[in-house]
mmCIF file of the N, C-alpha and C atoms, coordinates in Angstrom:
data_MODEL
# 
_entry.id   MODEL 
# 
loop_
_atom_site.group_PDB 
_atom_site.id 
_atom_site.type_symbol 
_atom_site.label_atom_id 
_atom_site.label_alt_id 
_atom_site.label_comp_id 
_atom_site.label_asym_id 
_atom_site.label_entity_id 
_atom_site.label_seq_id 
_atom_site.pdbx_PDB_ins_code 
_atom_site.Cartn_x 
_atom_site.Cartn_y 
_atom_site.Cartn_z 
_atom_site.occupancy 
_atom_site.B_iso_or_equiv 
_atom_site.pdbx_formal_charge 
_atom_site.auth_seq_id 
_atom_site.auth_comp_id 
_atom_site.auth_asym_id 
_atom_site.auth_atom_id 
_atom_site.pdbx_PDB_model_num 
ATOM 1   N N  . UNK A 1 1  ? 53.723 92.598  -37.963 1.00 0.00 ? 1  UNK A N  1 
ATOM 2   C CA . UNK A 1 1  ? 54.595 93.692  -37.563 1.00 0.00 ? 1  UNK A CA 1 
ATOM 3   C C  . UNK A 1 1  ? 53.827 94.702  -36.724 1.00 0.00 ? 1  UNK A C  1 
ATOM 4   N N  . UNK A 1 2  ? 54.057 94.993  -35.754 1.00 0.00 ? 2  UNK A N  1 
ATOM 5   C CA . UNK A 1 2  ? 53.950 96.198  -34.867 1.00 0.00 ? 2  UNK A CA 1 
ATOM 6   C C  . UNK A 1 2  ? 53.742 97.892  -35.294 1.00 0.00 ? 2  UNK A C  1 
ATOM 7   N N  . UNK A 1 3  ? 53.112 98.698  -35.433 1.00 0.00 ? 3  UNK A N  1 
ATOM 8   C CA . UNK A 1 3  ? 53.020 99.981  -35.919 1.00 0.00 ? 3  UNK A CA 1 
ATOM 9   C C  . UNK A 1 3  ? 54.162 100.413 -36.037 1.00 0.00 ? 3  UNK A C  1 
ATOM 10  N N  . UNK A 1 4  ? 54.800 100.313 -34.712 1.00 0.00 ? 4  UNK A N  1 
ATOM 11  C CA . UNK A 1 4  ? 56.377 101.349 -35.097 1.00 0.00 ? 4  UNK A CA 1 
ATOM 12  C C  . UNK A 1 4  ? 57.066 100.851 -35.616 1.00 0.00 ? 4  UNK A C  1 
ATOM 13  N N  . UNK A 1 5  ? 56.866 99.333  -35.996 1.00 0.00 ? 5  UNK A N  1 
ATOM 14  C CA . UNK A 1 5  ? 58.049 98.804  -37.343 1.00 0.00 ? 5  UNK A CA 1 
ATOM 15  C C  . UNK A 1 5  ? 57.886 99.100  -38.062 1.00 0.00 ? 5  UNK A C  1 
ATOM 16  N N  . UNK A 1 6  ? 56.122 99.113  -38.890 1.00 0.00 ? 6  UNK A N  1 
ATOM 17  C CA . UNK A 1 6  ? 55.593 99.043  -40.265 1.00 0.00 ? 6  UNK A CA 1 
ATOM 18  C C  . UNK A 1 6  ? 56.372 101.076 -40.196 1.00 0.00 ? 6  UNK A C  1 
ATOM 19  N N  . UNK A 1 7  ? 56.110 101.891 -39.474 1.00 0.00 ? 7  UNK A N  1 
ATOM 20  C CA . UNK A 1 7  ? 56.742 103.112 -39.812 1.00 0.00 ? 7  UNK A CA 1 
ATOM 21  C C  . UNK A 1 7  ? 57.999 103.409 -39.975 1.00 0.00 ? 7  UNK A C  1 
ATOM 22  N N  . UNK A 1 8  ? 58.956 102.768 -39.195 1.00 0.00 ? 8  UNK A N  1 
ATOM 23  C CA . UNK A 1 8  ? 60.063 103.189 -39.568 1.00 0.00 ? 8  UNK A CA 1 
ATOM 24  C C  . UNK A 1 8  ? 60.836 101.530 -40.577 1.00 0.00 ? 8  UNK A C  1 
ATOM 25  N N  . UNK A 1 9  ? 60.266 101.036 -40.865 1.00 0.00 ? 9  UNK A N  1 
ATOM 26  C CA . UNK A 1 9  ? 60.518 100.295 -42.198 1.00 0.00 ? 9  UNK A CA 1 
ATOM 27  C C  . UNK A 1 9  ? 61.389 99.325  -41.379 1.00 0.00 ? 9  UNK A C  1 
ATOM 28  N N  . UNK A 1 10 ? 61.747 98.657  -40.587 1.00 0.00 ? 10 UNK A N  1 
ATOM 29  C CA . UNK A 1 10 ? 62.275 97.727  -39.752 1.00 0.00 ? 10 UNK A CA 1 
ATOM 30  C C  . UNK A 1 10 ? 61.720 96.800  -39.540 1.00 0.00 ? 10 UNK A C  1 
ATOM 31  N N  . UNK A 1 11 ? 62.656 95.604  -39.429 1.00 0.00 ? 11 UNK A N  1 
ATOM 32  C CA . UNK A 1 11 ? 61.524 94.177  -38.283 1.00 0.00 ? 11 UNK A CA 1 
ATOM 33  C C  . UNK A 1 11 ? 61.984 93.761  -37.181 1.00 0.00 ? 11 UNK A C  1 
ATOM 34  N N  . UNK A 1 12 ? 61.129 93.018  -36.739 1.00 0.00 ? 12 UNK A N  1 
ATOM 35  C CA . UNK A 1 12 ? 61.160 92.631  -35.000 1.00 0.00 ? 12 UNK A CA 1 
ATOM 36  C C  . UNK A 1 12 ? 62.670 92.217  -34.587 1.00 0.00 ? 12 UNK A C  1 
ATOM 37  N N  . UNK A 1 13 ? 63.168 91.557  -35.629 1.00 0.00 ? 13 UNK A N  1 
ATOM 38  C CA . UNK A 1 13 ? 64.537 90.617  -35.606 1.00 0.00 ? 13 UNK A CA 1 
ATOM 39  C C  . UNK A 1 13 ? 65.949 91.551  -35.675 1.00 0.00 ? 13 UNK A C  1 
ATOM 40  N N  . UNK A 1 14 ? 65.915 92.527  -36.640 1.00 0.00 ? 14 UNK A N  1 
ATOM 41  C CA . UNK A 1 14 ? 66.728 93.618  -36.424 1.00 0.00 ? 14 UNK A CA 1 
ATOM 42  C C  . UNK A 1 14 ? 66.676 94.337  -35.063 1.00 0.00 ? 14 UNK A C  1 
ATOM 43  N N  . UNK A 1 15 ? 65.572 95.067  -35.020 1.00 0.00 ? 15 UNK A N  1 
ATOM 44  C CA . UNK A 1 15 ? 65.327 95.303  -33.740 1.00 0.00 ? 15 UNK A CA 1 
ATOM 45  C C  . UNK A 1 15 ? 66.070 94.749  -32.406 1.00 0.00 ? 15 UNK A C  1 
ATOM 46  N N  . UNK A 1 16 ? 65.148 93.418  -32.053 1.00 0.00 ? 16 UNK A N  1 
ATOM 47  C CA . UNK A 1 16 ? 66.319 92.667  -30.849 1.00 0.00 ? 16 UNK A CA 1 
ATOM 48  C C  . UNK A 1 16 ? 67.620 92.819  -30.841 1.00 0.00 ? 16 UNK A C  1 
ATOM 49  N N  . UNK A 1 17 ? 67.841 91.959  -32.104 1.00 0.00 ? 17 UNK A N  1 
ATOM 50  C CA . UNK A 1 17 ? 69.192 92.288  -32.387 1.00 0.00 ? 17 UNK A CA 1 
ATOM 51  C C  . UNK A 1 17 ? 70.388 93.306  -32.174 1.00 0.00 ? 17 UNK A C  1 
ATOM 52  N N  . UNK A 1 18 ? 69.816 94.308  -32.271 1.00 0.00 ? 18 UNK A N  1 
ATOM 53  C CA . UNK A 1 18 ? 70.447 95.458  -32.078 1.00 0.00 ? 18 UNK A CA 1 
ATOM 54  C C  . UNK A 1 18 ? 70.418 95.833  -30.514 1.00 0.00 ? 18 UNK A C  1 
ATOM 55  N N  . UNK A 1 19 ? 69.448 95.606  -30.421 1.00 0.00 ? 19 UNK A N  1 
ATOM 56  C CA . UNK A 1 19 ? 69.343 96.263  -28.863 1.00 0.00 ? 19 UNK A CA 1 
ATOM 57  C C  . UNK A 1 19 ? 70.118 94.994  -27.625 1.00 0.00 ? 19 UNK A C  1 
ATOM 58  N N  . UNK A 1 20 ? 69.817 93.982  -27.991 1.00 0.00 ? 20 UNK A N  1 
ATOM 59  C CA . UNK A 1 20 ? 70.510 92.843  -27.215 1.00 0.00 ? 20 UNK A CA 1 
ATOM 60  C C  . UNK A 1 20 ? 71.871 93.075  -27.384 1.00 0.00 ? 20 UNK A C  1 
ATOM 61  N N  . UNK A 1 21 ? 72.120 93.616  -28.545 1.00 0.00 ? 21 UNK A N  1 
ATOM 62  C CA . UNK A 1 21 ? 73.620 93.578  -28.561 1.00 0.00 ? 21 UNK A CA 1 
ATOM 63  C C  . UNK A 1 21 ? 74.080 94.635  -27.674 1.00 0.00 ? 21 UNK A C  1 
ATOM 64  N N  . UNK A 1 22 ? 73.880 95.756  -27.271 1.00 0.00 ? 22 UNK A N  1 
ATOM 65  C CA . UNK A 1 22 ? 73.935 96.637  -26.555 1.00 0.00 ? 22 UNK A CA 1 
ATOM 66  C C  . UNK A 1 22 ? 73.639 96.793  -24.552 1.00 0.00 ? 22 UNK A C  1 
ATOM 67  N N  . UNK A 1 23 ? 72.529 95.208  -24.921 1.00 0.00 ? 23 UNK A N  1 
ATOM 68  C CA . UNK A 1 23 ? 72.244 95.061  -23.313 1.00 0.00 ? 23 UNK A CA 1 
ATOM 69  C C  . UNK A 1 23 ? 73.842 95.022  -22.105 1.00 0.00 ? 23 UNK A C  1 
ATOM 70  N N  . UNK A 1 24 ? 74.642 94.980  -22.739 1.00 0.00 ? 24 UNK A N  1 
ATOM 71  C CA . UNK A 1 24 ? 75.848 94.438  -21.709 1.00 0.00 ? 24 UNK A CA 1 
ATOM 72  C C  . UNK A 1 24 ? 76.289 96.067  -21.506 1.00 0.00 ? 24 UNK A C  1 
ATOM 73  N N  . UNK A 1 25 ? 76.083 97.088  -22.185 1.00 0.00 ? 25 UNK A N  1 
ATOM 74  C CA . UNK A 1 25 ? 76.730 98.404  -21.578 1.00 0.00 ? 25 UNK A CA 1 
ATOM 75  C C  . UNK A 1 25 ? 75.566 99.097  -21.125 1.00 0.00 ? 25 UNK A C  1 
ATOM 76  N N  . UNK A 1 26 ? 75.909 100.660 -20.947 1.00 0.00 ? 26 UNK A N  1 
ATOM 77  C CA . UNK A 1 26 ? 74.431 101.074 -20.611 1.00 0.00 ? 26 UNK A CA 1 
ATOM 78  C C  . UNK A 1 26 ? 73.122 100.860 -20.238 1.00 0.00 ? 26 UNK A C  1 
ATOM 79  N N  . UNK A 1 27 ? 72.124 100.826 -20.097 1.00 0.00 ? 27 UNK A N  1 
ATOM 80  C CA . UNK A 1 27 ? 70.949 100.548 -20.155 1.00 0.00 ? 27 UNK A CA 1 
ATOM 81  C C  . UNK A 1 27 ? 69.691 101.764 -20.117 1.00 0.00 ? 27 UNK A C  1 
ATOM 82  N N  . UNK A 1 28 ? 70.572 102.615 -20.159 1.00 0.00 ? 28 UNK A N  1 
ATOM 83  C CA . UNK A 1 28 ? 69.263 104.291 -19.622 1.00 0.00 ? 28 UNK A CA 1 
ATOM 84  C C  . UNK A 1 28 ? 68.984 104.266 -20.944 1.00 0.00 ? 28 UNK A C  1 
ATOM 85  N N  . UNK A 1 29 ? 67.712 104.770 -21.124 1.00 0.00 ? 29 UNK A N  1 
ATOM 86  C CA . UNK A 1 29 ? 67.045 105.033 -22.663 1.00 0.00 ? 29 UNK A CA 1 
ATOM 87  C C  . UNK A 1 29 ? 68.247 106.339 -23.564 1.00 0.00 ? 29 UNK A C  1 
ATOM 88  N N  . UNK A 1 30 ? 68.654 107.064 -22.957 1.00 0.00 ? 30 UNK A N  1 
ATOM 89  C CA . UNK A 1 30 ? 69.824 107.977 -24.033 1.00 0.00 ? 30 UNK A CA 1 
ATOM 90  C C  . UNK A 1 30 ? 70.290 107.316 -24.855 1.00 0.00 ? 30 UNK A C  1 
ATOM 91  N N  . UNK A 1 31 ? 71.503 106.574 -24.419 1.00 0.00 ? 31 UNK A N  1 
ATOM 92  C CA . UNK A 1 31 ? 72.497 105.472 -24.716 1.00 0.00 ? 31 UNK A CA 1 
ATOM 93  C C  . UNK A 1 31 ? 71.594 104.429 -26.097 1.00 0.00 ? 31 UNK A C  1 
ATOM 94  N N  . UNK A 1 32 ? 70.377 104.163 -25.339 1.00 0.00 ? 32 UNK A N  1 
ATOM 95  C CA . UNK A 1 32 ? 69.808 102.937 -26.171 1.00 0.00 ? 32 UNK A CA 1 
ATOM 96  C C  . UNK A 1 32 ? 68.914 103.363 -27.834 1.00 0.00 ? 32 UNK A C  1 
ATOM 97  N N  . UNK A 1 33 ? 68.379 104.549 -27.212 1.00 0.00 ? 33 UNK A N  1 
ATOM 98  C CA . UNK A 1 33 ? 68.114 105.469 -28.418 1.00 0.00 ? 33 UNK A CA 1 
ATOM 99  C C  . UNK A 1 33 ? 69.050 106.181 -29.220 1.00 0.00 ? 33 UNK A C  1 
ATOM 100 N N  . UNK A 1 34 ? 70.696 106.560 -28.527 1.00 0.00 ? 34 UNK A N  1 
ATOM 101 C CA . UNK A 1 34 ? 71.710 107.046 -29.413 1.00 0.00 ? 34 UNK A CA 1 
ATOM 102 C C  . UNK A 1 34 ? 72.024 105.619 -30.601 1.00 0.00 ? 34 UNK A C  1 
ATOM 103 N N  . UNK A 1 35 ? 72.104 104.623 -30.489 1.00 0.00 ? 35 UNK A N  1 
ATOM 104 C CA . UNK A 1 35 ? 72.115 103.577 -31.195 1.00 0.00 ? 35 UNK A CA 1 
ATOM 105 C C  . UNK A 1 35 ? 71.060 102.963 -31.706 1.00 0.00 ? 35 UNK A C  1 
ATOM 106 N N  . UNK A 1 36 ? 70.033 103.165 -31.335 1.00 0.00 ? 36 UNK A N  1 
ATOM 107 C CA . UNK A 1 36 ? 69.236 102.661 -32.404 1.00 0.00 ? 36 UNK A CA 1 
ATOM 108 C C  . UNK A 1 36 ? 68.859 103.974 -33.340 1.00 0.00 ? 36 UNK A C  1 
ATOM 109 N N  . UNK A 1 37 ? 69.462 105.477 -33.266 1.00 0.00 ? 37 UNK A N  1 
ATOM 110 C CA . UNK A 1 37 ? 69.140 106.290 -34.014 1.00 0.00 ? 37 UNK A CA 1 
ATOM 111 C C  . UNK A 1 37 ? 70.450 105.937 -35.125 1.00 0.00 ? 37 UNK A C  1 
ATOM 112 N N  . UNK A 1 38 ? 71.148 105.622 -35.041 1.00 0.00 ? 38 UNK A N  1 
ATOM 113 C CA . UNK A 1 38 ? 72.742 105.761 -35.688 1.00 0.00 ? 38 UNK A CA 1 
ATOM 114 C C  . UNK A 1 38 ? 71.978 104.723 -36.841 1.00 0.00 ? 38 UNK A C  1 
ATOM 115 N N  . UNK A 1 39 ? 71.914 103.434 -36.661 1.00 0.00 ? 39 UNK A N  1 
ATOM 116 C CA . UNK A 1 39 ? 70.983 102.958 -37.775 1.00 0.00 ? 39 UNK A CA 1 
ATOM 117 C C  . UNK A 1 39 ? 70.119 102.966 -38.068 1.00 0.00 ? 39 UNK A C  1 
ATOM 118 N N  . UNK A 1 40 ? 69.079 103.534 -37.350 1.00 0.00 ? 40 UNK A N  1 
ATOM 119 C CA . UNK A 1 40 ? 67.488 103.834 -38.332 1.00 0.00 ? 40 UNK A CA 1 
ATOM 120 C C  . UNK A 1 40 ? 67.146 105.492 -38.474 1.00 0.00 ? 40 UNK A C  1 
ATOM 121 N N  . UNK A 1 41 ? 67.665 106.265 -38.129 1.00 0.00 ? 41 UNK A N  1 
ATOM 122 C CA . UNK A 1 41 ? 67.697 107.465 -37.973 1.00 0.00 ? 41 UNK A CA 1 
ATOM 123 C C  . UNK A 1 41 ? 66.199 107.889 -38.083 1.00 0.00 ? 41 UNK A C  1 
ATOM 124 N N  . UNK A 1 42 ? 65.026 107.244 -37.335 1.00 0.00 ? 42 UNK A N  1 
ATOM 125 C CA . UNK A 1 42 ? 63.640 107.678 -37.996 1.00 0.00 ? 42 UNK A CA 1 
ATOM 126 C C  . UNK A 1 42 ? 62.656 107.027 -36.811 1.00 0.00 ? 42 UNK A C  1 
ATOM 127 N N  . UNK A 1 43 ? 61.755 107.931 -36.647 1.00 0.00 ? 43 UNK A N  1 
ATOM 128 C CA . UNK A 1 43 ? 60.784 107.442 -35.647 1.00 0.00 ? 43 UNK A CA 1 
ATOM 129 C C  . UNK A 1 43 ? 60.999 106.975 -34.462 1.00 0.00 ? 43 UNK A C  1 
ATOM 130 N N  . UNK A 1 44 ? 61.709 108.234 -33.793 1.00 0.00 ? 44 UNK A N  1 
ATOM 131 C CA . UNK A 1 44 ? 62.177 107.869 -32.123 1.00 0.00 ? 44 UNK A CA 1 
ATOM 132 C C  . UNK A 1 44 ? 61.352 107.291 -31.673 1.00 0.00 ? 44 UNK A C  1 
ATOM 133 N N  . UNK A 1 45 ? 60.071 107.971 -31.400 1.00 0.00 ? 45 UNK A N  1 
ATOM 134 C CA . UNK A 1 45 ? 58.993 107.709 -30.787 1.00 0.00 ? 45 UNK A CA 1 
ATOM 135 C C  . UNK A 1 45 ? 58.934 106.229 -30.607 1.00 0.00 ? 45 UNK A C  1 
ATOM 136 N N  . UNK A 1 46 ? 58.625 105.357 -32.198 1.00 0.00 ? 46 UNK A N  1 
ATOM 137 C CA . UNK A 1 46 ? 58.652 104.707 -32.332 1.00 0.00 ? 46 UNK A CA 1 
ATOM 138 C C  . UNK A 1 46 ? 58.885 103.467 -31.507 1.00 0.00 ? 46 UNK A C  1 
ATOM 139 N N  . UNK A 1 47 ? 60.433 103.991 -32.010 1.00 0.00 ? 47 UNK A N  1 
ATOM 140 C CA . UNK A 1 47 ? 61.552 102.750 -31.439 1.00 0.00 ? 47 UNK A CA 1 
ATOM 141 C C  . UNK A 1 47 ? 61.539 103.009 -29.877 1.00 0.00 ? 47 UNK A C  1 
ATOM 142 N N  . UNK A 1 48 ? 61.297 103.902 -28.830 1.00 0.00 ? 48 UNK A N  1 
ATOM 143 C CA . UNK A 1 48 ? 61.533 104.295 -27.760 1.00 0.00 ? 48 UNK A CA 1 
ATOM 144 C C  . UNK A 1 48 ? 60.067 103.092 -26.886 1.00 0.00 ? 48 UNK A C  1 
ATOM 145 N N  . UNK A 1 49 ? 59.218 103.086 -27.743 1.00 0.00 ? 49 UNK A N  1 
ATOM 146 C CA . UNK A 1 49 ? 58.314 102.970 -27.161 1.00 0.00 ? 49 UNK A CA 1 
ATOM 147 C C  . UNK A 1 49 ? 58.907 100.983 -27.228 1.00 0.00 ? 49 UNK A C  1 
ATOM 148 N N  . UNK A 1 50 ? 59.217 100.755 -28.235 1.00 0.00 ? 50 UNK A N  1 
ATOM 149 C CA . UNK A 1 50 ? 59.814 99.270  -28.737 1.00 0.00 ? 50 UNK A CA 1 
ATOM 150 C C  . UNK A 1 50 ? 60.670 98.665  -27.750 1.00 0.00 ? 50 UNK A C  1 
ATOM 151 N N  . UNK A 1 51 ? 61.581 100.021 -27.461 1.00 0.00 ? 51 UNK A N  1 
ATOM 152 C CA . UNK A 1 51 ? 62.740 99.668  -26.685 1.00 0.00 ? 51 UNK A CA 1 
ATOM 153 C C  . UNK A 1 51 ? 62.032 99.124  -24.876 1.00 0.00 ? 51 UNK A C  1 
ATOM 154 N N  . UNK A 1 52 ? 60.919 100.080 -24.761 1.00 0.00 ? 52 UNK A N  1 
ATOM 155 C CA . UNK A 1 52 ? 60.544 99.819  -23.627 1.00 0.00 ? 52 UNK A CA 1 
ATOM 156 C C  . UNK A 1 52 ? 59.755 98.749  -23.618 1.00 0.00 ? 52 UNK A C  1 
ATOM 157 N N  . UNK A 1 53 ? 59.126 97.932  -24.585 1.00 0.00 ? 53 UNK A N  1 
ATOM 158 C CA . UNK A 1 53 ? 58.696 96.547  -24.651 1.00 0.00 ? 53 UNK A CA 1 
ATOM 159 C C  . UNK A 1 53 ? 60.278 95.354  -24.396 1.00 0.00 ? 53 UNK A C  1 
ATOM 160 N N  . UNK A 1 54 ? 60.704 96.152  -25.255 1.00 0.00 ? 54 UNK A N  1 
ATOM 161 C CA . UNK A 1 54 ? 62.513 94.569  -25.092 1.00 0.00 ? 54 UNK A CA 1 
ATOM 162 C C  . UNK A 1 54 ? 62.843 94.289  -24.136 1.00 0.00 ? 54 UNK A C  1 
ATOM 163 N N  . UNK A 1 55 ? 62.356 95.994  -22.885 1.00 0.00 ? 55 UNK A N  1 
ATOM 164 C CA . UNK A 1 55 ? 63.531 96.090  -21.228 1.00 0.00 ? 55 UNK A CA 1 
ATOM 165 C C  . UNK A 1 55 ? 62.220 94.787  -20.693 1.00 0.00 ? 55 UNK A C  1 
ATOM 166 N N  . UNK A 1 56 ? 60.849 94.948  -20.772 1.00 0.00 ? 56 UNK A N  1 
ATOM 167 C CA . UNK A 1 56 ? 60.204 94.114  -20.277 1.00 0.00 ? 56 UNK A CA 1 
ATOM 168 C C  . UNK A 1 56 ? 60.283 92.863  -20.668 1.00 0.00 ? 56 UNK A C  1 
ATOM 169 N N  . UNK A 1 57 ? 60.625 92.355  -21.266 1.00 0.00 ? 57 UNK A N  1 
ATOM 170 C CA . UNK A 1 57 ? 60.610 90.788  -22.376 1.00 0.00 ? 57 UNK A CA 1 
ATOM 171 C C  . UNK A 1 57 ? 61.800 90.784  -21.445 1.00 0.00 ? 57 UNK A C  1 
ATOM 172 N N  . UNK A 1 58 ? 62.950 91.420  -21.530 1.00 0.00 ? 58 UNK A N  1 
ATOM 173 C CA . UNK A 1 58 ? 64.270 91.112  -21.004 1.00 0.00 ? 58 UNK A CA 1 
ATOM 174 C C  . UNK A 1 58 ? 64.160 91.104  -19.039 1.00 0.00 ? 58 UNK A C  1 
ATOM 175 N N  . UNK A 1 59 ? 63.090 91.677  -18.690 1.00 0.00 ? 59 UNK A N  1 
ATOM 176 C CA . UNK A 1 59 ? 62.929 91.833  -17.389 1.00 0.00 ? 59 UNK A CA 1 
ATOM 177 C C  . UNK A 1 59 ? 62.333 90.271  -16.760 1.00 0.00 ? 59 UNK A C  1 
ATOM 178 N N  . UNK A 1 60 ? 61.558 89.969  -17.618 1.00 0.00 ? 60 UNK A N  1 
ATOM 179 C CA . UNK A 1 60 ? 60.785 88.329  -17.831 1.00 0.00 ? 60 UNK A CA 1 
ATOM 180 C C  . UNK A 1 60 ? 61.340 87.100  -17.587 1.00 0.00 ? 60 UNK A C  1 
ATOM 181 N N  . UNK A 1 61 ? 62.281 87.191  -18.954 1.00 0.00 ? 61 UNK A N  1 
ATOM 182 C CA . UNK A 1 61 ? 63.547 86.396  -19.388 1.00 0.00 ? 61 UNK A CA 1 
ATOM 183 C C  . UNK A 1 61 ? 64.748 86.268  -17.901 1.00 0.00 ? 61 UNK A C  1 
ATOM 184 N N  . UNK A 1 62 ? 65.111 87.258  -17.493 1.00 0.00 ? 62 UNK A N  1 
ATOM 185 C CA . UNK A 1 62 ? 65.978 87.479  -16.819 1.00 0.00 ? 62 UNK A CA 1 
ATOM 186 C C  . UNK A 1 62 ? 65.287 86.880  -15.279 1.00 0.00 ? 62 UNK A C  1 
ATOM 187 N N  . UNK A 1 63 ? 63.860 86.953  -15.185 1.00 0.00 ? 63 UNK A N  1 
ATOM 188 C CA . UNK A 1 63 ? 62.646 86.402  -13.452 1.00 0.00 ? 63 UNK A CA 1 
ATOM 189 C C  . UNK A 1 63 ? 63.251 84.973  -14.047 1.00 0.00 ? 63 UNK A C  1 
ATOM 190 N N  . UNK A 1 64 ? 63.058 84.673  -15.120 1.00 0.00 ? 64 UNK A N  1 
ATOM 191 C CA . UNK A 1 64 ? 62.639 83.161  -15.119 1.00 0.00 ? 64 UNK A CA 1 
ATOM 192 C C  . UNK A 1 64 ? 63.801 82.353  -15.545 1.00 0.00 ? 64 UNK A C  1 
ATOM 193 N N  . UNK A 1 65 ? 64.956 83.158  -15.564 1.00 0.00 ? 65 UNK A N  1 
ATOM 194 C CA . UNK A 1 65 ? 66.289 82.909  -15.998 1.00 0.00 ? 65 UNK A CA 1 
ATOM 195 C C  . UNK A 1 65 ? 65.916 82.152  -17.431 1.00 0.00 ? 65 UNK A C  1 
ATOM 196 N N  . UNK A 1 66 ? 65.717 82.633  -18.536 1.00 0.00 ? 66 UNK A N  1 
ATOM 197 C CA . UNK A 1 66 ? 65.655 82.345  -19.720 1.00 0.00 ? 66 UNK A CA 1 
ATOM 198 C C  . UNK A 1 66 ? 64.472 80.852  -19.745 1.00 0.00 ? 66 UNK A C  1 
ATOM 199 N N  . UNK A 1 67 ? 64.201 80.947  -19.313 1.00 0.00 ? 67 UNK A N  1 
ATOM 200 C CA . UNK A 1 67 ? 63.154 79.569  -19.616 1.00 0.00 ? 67 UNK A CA 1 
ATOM 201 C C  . UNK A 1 67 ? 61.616 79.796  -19.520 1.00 0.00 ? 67 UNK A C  1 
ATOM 202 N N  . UNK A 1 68 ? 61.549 80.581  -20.703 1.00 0.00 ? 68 UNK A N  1 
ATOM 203 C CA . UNK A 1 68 ? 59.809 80.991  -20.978 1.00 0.00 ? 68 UNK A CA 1 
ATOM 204 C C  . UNK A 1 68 ? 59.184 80.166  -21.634 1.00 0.00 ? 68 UNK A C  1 
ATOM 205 N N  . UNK A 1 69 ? 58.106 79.596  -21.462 1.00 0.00 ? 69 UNK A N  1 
ATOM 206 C CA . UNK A 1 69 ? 57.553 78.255  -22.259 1.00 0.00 ? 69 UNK A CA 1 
ATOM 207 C C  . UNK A 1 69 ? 56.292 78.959  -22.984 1.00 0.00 ? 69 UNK A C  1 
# 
């Protein structure tokens, strides 16, 4: 687990989860942090910094049209 999981008591899988589910509206960090505060209500920082690892994984995913080996 990652620091800002082990702090705000979350795992990697929730995480995605949540935020993938959200990839189809918005995308500005407000929006993405108003929802991931609604269920973890703890360690913006945290998750902000998380969120900006997912946009890159998703920036990756999206070059190589889903086929990362």
């Amino acid at each position: 687990m990652k620091k800002a999981e082990k702090n705000c008591g979350i795992d990697e899988v929730n995480v995605i989860e949540n935020y993938t589910a959200i990839l189809d509206g918005p995308l500005n960090d407000d929006d993405v942090l108003d929802e991931m505060k609604k269920k973890y209500k703890s360690n913006i920082a945290g998750l902000k910094k998380e969120i900006n690892d997912l946009k890159t994984t998703e920036k990756i995913m999206r070059t190589y049209n889903g086929r990362l080996k």
